[in-house]
C-alpha positions as CSV (number, residue, x, y, z in Angstrom):
1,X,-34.8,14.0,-53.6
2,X,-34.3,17.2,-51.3
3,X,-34.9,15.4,-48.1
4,X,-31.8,12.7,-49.1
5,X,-29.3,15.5,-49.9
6,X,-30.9,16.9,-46.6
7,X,-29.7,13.9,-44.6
8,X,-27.0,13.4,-46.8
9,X,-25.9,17.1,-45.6
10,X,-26.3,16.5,-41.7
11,X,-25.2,13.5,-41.3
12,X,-21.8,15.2,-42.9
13,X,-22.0,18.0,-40.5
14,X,-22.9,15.4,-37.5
15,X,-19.1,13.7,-38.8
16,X,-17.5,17.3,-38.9
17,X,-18.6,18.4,-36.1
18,X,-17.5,15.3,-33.6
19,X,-14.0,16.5,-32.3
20,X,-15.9,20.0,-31.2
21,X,-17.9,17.7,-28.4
22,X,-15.5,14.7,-28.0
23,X,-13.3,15.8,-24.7
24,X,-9.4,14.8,-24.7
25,X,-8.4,11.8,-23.0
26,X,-7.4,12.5,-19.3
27,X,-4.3,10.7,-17.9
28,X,-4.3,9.6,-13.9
29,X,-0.7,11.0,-13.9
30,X,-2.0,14.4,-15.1
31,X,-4.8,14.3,-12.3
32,X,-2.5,12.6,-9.6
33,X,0.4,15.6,-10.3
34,X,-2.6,18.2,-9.8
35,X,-3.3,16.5,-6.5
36,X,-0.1,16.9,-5.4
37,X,0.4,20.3,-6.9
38,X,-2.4,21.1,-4.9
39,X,-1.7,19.8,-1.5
40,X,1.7,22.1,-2.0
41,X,-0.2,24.9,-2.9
42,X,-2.2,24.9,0.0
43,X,0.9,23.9,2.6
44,X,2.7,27.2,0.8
45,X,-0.6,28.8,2.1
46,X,-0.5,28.0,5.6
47,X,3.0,28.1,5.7
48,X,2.9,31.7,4.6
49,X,0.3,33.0,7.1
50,X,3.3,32.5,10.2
51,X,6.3,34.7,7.9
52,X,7.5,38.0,8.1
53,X,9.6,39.4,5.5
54,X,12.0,37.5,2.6
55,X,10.8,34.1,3.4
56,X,7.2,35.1,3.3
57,X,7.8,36.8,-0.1
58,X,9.8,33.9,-1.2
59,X,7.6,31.4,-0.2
60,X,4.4,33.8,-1.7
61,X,6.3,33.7,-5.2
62,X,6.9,29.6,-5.0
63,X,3.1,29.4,-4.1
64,X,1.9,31.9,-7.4
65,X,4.1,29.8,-9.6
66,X,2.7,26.7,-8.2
67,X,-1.0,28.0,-8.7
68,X,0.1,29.1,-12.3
69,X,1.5,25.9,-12.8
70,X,-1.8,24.2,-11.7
71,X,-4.4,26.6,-13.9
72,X,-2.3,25.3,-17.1
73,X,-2.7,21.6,-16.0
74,X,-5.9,22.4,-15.5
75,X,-6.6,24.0,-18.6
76,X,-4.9,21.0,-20.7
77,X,-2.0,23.2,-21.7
78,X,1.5,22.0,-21.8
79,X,4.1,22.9,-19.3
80,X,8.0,23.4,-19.2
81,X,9.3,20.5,-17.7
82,X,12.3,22.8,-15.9
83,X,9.5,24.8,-14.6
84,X,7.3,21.9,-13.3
85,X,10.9,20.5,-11.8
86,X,11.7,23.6,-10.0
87,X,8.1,23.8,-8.7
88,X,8.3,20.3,-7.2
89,X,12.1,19.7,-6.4
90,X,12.9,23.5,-4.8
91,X,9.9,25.0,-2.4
92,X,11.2,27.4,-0.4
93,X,10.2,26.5,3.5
């Protein structure tokens, strides 16, 4: 009788316990933005490297954003649409 309420007992923590190890689906349009997140991020970095003064520091603000930007996608968390837009649509060259 023990070793049923035994099984009885894991096998309900086995069902509990399934979204801890099931990962989250990923999209190709999450992992595709990334990529192109990241070929920015490291064009900001080379691009940086030949500037003196307010472009530099313009252009090393726009490249912070864009790696902050890319440790939240990367991290699954949500991001501000107006922020994702103004990381895409205005980079500083």
């Amino acid at each position: 009788m023990n070793s049923k309420k035994l099984i009885v007992a894991f096998g309900f923590s086995l069902v509990a316990s399934a979204p801890v190890w099931a990962e989250p689906p990923s999209t190709n349009t999450n992992t595709e933005l990334i990529a192109q997140l990241e070929k920015g991020y490291g064009e900001c970095e080379s691009k940086a490297r030949h500037l003196k003064g307010g472009p530099k520091l313009a252009l090393l603000l726009h490249h912070r954003a864009m790696g902050n930007v890319i440790d939240q996608l990367k991290a699954g968390e949500t991001v501000d649409a107006n922020v994702l837009h103004r990381i895409l649509v205005e980079h500083p060259s």
